[in-house]
C-alpha positions, 0 to 999 in steps of 0.5 A: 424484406427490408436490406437495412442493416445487413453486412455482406462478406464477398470472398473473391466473388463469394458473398457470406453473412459475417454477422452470423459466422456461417459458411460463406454460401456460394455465388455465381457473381455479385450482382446476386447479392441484392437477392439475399435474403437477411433472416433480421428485420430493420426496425422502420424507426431505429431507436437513436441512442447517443451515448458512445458506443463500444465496438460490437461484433457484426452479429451483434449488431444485426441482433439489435437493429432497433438501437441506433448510436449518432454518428459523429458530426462535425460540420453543420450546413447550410441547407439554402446553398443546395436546396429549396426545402430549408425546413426539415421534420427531423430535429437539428440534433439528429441526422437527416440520415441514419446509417445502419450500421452505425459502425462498419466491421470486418471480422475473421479474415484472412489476407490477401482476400476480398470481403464486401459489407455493405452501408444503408443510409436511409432519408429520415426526412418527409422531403427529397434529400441530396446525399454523398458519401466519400472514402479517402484513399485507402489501400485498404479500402474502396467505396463502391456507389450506387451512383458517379454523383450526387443524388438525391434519395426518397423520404422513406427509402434508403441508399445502400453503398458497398465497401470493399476490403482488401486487407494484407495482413491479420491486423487492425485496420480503421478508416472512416466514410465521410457522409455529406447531406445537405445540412451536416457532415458526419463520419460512419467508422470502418473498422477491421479487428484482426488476430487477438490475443486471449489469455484464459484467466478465470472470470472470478478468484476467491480468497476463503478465510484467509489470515489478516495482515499476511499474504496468501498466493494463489497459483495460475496457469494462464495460456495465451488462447488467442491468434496473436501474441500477447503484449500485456499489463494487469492492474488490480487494488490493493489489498490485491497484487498480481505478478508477473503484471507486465509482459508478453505471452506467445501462442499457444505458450502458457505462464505462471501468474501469482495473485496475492491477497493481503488484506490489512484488517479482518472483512470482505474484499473485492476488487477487479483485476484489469487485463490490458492487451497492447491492441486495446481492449481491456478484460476484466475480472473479479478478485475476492477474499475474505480476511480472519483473525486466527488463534494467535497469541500470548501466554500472559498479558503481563509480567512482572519481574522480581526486584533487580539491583541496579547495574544487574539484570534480571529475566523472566519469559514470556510465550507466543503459541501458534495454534494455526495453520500459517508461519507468522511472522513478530516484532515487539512494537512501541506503539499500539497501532500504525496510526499512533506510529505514523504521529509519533514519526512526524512529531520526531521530523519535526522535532529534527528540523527545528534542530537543523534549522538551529545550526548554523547554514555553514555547520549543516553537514549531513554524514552518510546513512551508513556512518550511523547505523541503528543500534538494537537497543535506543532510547525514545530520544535517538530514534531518528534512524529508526524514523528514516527506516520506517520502522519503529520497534520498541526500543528502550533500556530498561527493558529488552525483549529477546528475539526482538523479531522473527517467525513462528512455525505453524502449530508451534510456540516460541519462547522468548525472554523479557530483561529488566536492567533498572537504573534506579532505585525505583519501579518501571512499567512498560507497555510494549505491543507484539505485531504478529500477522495474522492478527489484526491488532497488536497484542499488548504486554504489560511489564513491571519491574522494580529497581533496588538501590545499594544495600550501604548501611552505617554503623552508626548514624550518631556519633556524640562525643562529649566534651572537649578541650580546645587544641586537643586532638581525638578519633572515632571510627564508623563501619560503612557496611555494604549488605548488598550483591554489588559493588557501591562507590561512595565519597564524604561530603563535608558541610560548609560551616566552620566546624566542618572543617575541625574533621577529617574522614580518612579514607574520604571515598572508595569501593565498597565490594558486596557483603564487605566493609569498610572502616571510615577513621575520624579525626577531629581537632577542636578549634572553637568554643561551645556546644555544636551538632554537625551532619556529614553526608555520605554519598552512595551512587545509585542511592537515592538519598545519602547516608547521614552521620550526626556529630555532637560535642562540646567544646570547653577552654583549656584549663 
């Protein structure tokens, strides 16, 4: 039975088979080792397998004997300074010898002890071939040849070299075999794998139906199962976070681990989370969730509030019932979703810079943050600071939601008052959107007020006098009366023409207080001959058109 391919552990003259972690048998001394009988068999012809290879275990490797990776090669020979056979039946892209293994591993071992593997190196070629292997300086490690010198191997037949393993701690050692042929040098790795650390995360985590756009924890007790001290760092996707994700973990010592999934809109979510240990290894494992909407909403989709005066306000409310099992949490935004934000963002940005690159280089003085700070109530234009927050509530002085934001307990309802202050005589309507987690979508609300202008009224909006002699002085007066619940200033305002200037209104401007009156004298001396008609506006603030009063006379020579 063919020896390709077997490891050989020798435990201070005791030699084991390390791929199969069974006991180490006994030995009377090592020169018997070329009596054990390895229970796998050596495919004649390997499989060669060129992609990079990770680091097996021992007993996996003799579990598949028939694969075979290429050994790095880093040097092409030659073959006419060392040989008369210059052509070869193996091709240049293989190695006229195949090492199994591929990779030489010492596992499990404990300081300050020996252990023995053992290398075969077979001749691929249908010729004699010369070969030498070489180990730099070690303290570790000793190469242990069939023979002091080159030599040079059977077609067929294979050369098997001992390597002995002296390790001082339970640690990670790595060295490599040099292997010179006569038409390639390549390298055979040496690898020792120490202690590890193991910390016992489950292979999968799932999230079941949890809310959209709020984050849902899971709870981990995670222990450190392995021999060594755990030095680590875990990496996942979003919507997925772990924390703590960096840290170390002694033995036998056991941490709690949060993992958070906040998934941005309602699906299926999968996404691996990656434990990297400081020795080098990577494990990973699978997160998945999966994101629902759940029975969150308003009580109305619109409202309508009832005629307002100018400079008062009026109220109605409006409900958010959560019928569900999280506390949601709300904040009344300007726009309907986060794209349509991050536009109007850039557009306002933009809008800034062009008007910092107006001023002057020597007047661009920028006042700290802290000196303007951002007022509950803006409007569209003075939105600036609220750009630099990163956030875009809505904002607006007509109309104010009261809470702006805040949170819902589970299976509750939160009353919440939408005010209406107009400033004109004139209807408003507004869109505004409540961003609530748990929801995908932000929920609209439509509102529509209307604005009701000074309830100021004249007495009498033509006054005819008759005629008139020249030179002759009379009076008339106008109530100016205010039926309205606020107080109204008001001003004459004369016309330009000639004939304007024949009257005089006493008093000319004033306050009118609500539901009261006031009475406006007339004087008019007449000045010019023949028949006029003459229009004097009276001018109510928040009114949006002037009140008139139209004067006829006639005016007729002195007899």
């Amino acid at each position: 039975m063919s020896n390709l391919g077997l490891a050989v552990l020798e435990k201070e003259g005791d030699l084991c088979n390390m791929a199969s972690g069974k006991t180490p048998c006994p030995m009377r001394s090592c020169r018997r080792a070329d009596r054990f009988q390895s229970r796998v068999v050596a495919s004649r012809n390997p499989k060669l397998v060129r992609e990079a290879e990770e680091s097996l275990a021992t007993k996996q490797r003799l579990a598949s004997p028939w694969e075979r990776r290429c050994s790095r090669t880093t040097q092409l020979l030659d073959m006419g300074e060392v040989s008369h056979q210059k052509f070869s039946a193996v091709d240049v892209d293989q190695r006229l010898f195949q090492p199994f293994p591929s990779e030489v591993v010492f596992e499990n071992y404990t300081p300050h002890q020996f252990y023995i593997a053992t290398l075969a190196l077979r001749n691929k070629d249908r010729v004699p071939r010369l070969l030498n292997v070489l180990l730099r300086n070690s303290p570790y490690f000793e190469l242990i040849s069939p023979s002091d010198k080159n030599y040079k191997v059977a077609p067929g037949m294979s050369s098997t070299y001992r390597i002995l393993f002296k390790p001082d701690e339970d640690k990670d050692y790595f060295e490599e075999l040099i292997i010179i042929t006569e038409r390639e040098k390549f390298f055979v790795p040496i690898r020792a794998i120490g202690a590890r650390a193991i910390l016992d995360f489950p292979e999968q985590l799932n999230f079941t139906d949890c809310p959209v756009r709020f984050g849902t924890q899971k709870t981990l007790l995670v222990r450190n199962v392995g021999k060594r001290e755990a030095c680590y760092s875990i990496t996942t996707l979003s919507p997925f976070s772990v924390d703590p994700s960096i840290g170390t973990l002694g033995v036998g010592e056991a941490m709690q681990v949060t993992v958070e999934f906040h998934p941005p809109k309602a699906g299926v979510y999968s996404s691996p989370m990656t434990v990297h240990y400081d020795t080098g290894e990577d494990v990973h494992k699978s997160l998945c969730g999966t994101a629902v909407n759940v029975n969150i909403s308003l009580d109305k989709s619109s409202l309508r509030v009832e005629k307002t005066s100018i400079t008062l306000s009026n109220q109605r409310s409006v409900v958010i019932h959560n019928q569900s099992a999280i506390t949601a949490h709300f904040q009344w935004k300007r726009f309907v979703d986060q794209e349509e934000e991050e536009r109007q963002k850039l557009r306002l940005q933009r809008q800034e810079e062009d008007k910092l690159d107006d001023v002057p280089e020597e007047h661009r003085v920028v006042p700290p943050l802290r000196e303007h700070p951002s007022p509950p109530l803006c409007t569209f234009q003075n939105q600036g600071t609220e750009v630099q927050g990163d956030r875009m509530p809505f904002c607006n002085d007509i109309f104010t939601v009261v809470p702006m934001e805040g949170d819902i307990l589970p299976n509750s309802s939160l009353e919440m008052n939408v005010i209406f202050k107009p400033k004109e005589a004139r209807v408003y309507q507004e869109t505004v959107y409540c961003d609530i987690s748990g929801c995908e979508t932000r929920v609209p609300l439509c509102i529509r007020g209307e604005g009701v202008g000074p309830q100021v009224k004249l007495s009498c909006e033509q006054l005819s006098i008759g005629k008139v002699f020249v030179g002759s002085s009379h009076s008339y007066r106008v109530l100016l009366l205010n039926r309205g619940v606020i107080e109204t200033p008001f001003s004459v305002v004369y016309p330009e023409r000639a004939v304007g200037c024949c009257f005089t209104f006493t008093p000319r401007e004033g306050m009118l207080l609500p539901f009261e009156h006031q009475v406006i004298w007339i004087s008019f001396n007449a000045t010019v001959l023949g028949q006029f008609t003459e229009e004097f506006q009276f001018s109510v603030k928040g009114s949006p058109e002037p009140l008139m009063l139209t004067v006829r006379s006639r005016c007729a020579p002195t007899p």
